[in-house]
C-alpha positions as CSV (number, residue, x, y, z in Angstrom):
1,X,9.0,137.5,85.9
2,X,8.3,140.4,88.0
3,X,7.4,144.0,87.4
4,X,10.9,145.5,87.4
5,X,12.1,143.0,84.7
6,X,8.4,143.4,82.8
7,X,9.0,147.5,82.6
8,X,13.2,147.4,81.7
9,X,12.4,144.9,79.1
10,X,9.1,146.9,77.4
11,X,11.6,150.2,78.1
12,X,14.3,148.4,76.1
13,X,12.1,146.9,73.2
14,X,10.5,151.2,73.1
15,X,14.2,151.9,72.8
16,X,15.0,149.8,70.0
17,X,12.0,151.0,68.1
18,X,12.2,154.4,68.5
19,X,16.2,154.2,67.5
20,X,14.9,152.6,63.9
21,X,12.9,155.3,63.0
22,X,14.7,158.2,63.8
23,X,17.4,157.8,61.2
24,X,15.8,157.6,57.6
25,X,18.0,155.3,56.3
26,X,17.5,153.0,59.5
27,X,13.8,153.3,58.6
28,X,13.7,152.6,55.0
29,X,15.8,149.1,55.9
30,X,13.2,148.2,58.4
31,X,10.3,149.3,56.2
32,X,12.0,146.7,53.4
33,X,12.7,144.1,56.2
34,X,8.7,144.3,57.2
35,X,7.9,143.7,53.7
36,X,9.4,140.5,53.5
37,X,13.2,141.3,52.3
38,X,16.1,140.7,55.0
39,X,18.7,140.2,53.1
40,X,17.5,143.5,50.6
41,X,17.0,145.5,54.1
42,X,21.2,144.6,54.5
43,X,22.8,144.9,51.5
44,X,20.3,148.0,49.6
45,X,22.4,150.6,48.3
46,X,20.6,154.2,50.0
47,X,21.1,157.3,48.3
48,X,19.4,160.2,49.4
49,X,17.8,162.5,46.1
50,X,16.7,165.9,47.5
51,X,13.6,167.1,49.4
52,X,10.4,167.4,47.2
53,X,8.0,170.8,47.5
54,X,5.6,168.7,49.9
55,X,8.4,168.2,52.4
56,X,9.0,164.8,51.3
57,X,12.3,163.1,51.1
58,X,13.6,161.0,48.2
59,X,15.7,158.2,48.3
60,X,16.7,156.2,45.9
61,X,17.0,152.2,46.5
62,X,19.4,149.6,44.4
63,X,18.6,146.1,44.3
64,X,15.0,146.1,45.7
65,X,13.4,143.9,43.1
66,X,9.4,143.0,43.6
67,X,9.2,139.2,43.7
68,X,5.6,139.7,42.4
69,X,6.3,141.7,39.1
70,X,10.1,141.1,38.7
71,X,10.3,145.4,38.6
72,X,12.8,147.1,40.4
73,X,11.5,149.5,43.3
74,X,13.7,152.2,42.7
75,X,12.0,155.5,45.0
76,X,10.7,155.4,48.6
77,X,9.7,158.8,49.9
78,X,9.8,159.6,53.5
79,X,8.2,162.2,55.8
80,X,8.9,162.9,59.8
81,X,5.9,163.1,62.0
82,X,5.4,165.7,64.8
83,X,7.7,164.2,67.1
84,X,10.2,164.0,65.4
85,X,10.2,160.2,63.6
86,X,10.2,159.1,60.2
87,X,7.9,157.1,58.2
88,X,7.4,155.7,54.9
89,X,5.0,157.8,52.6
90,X,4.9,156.2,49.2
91,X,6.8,153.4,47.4
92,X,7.4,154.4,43.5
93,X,7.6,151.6,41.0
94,X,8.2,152.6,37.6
């Protein structure tokens, strides 16, 4: 491979990345997909449940059951960083 097909493909993969975490829904499926739950990260009802005082945002997940303690994992709270891009601040199980 050469340089020109090195940088489009590293500009493509920067692309995608940056494409899953600027939507928070987009980055709450990923952050379940990273944690070992495709089909969860597909299927995962999203509702959104208001912004908290410390700028957090609540969301509510359905169907995200821990394989480890057989709870559900019902709140994931999100924040967006300076430029812009969102990120998973605390998982809530009950």
């Amino acid at each position: 491979m050469n340089k020109k097909t090195k940088v489009i493909g590293a500009a493509i993969a920067l692309g995608i990345i940056i494409m899953l975490y600027v939507s928070p829904v987009l980055t709450i499926r990923s952050y379940i997909l990273l944690q070992g739950y495709p089909i969860v990260s597909i299927t995962a009802h999203i509702d959104y449940n208001g912004k908290l005082n410390n700028g957090e945002m609540a969301y509510q997940v359905e169907t995200w059951i821990d394989r480890e303690t057989k709870m559900p994992i019902p709140y994931i709270y999100l924040k967006k960083n300076i430029i812009g891009m969102y990120y998973v601040a605390e998982v809530k199980v009950p």
